[in-house]
N, C-alpha and C positions, 0 to 999 in steps of 0.2 A: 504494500500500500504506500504510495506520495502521499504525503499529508502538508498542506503550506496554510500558514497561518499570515492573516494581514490585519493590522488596524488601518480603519479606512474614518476617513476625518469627515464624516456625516454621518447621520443615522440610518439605525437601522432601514425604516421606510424608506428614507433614500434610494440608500442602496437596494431594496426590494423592490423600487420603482425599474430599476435598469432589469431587474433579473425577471420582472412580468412583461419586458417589450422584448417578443423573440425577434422583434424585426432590429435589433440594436445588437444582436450576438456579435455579429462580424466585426464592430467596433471594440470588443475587448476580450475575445475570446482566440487565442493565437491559434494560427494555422487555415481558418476561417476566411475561405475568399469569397461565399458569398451566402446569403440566406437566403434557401429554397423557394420554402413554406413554413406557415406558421399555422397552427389552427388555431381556431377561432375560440375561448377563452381560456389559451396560456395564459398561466401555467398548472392550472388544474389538472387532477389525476387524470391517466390516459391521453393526456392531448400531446399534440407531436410537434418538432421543430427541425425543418430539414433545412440539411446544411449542405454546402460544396465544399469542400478542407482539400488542403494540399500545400504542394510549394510549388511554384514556377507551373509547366505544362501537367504535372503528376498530379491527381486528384480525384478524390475519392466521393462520392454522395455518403452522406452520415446521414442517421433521423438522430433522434434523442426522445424519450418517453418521459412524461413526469409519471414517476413511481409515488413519491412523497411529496406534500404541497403544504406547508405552516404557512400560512401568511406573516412575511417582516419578521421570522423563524428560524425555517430549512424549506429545503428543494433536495431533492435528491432526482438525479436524469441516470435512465440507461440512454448509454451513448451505444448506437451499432452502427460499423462501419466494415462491411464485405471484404475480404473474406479476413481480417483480421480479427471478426469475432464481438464479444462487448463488453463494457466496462461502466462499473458504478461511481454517478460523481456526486458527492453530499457535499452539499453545501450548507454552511451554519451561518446565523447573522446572533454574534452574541452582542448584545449592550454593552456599554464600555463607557459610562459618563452618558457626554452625548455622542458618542463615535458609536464604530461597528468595529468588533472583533470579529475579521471575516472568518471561518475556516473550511478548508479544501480538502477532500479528502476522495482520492481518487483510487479506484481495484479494479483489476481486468475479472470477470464473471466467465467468458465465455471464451472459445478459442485460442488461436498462437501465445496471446498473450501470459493466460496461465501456466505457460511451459516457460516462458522466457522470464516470467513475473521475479523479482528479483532486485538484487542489488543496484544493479546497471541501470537496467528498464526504470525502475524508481527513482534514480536517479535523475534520468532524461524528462520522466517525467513531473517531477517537483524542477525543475527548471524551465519546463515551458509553463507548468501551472502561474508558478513564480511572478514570469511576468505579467501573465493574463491577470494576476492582481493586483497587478502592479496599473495595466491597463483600467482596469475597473476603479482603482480607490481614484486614479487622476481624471477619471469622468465624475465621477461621485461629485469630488472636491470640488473641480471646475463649475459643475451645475448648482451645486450648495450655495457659493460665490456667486453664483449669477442672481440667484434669488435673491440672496443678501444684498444687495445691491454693490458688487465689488469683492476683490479682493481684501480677504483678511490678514492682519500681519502674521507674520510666524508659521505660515503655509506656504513650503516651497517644491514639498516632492508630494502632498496630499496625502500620503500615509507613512506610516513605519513600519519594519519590518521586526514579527512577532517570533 
């Protein structure tokens, strides 16, 4: 299992405002070159969110399922992507003052993955998690500040690393 932990400098709802717009994934979800489809009331149980992932020409279609749905909580997605199989991603929104203590926690469930699942693989993959949240706290921050009317002092990277 990758596990990455982030405080992201908005609250919870905030941040559960970005993770109910499946049409916003591609902006901070790494490897994400474009969003499918979205059914119509994500992120509720059962509903789906298809992706195109890849790098460069190599690309892959992915859907994601919401399994688990807390409102300003947890999410949890299976992510499937042919024929590599699928993998569980919990995501936690802890309170934190008034921040969000994000946490990540990503397993492969199904195929290659569970034979390779490991040291290495965990690795690679708490490093692109990583940035994805890193991605996330600096939309979070940036939209908090626009409500606010402006930039706050003492926000310069939008979160820290937990």
């Amino acid at each position: 299992m990758a596990r990455n932990r982030r405080l992201i400098l908005s609250s919870p709802s905030e941040v559960w405002g970005l993770l109910c717009d499946g049409h916003r994934y591609g902006e901070w979800v790494s490897g994400t070159q474009q969003v499918l489809a979205v059914d119509p009331g994500w992120p509720e149980v059962d509903t789906r969110l298809r992706v195109r992932v890849g790098l460069g020409p190599l690309t892959l279609d992915d859907s994601c399922v919401v399994r688990i749905c807390e409102p300003r909580r947890r999410l949890e997605l299976e992510a499937k992507t042919d024929p590599f199989g699928a993998a569980r991603i919990a995501m936690n929104l802890i309170p934190w003052g008034e921040h969000t203590l994000f946490v990540l926690d990503w397993h492969p469930l199904r195929g290659p993955g569970i034979r390779m699942h490991g040291l290495p693989v965990d690795y690679v993959v708490a490093i692109r998690n990583g940035m994805m949240l890193t991605k996330l706290a600096r939309i979070a921050v940036r939209e908090h500040d626009e409500r606010s009317g402006g930039r706050l002092s003492g926000r310069s990277a939008g979160s820290a690393s937990a």
